[in-house]
Residue, then its C-alpha position, 0 to 999 in steps of 0.5 A: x460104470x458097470x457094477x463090478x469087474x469079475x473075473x468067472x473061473x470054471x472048468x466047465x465052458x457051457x456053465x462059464x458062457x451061460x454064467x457070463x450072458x446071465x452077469x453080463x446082463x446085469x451090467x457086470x464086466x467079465x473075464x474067464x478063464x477056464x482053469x486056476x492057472x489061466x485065472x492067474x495070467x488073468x490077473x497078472x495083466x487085467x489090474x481092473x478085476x475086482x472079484x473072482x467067482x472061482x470053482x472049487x473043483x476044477x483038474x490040475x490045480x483046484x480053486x482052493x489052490x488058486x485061492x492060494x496062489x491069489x493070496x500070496x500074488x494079488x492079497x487086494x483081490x476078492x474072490x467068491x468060491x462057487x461049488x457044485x461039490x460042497x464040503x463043509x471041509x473046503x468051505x472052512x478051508x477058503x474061507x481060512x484062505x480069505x474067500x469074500x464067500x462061498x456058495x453053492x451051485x446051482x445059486x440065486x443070481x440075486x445072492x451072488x450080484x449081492x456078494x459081487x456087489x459088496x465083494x467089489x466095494x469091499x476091495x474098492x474101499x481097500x484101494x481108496x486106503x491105499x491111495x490115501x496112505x500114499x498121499x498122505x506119505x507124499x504130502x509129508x515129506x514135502x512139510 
């Protein structure tokens, strides 16, 4: 079983292919996608991502947006915000919207499996809940 499902989203093609070889060789399932709202089709038809690695600066609509549009459309999901363009100021404000976490480009490959790692638990953990919840509701009503 691979480490984590993640779904790469950059603006810049040659970063999100070298990006992509680099966590697919540590045995990560990746998607891409090239802008905020292709990022969202994504996620509308692959229910098997775990974590997005997002780009804060991207045209049409920036990552701070797609983390919005995330949240309202899929809360359960994880997404690192990743940035060449850092500002304390976009920083709080992901994390405000529920960013897992933020980090700079160029990162330690180490540091970012590290997040994805603990991102994709984080929501896997969520999921178990659910689904126990879920049973548990079953159950009863059959009590």
């Amino acid at each position: 079983m691979a480490i984590a499902n993640v779904l790469l989203v950059d603006d810049e093609v040659p970063f999100v292919e070298a990006m992509a070889r680099r966590l697919d060789k540590r045995d990560v399932n990746i998607a891409t996608a090239f802008s905020g709202s292709e990022a969202l089709d994504v996620l509308g038809e692959d229910t098997s991502i775990e974590v997005v690695i997002l780009d804060v600066k991207m045209p049409g609509m920036d990552g701070i947006e797609t983390l919005s549009e995330i949240r309202k459309r899929f809360p359960l999901q994880e997404v690192i915000m990743l940035t060449g363009h850092a500002t304390v100021e976009t920083g709080i404000e992901g994390m405000k919207l529920g960013a897992f976490d933020y980090l700079m480009k160029p990162c330690d490959m180490d540091v970012l499996m590290e997040k994805v790692k603990d991102a994709s638990a984080k929501k896997r953990r969520h999921e178990e809940k659910i689904i126990e919840a879920r049973m548990k509701e079953i159950t009863s009503r059959r009590a």
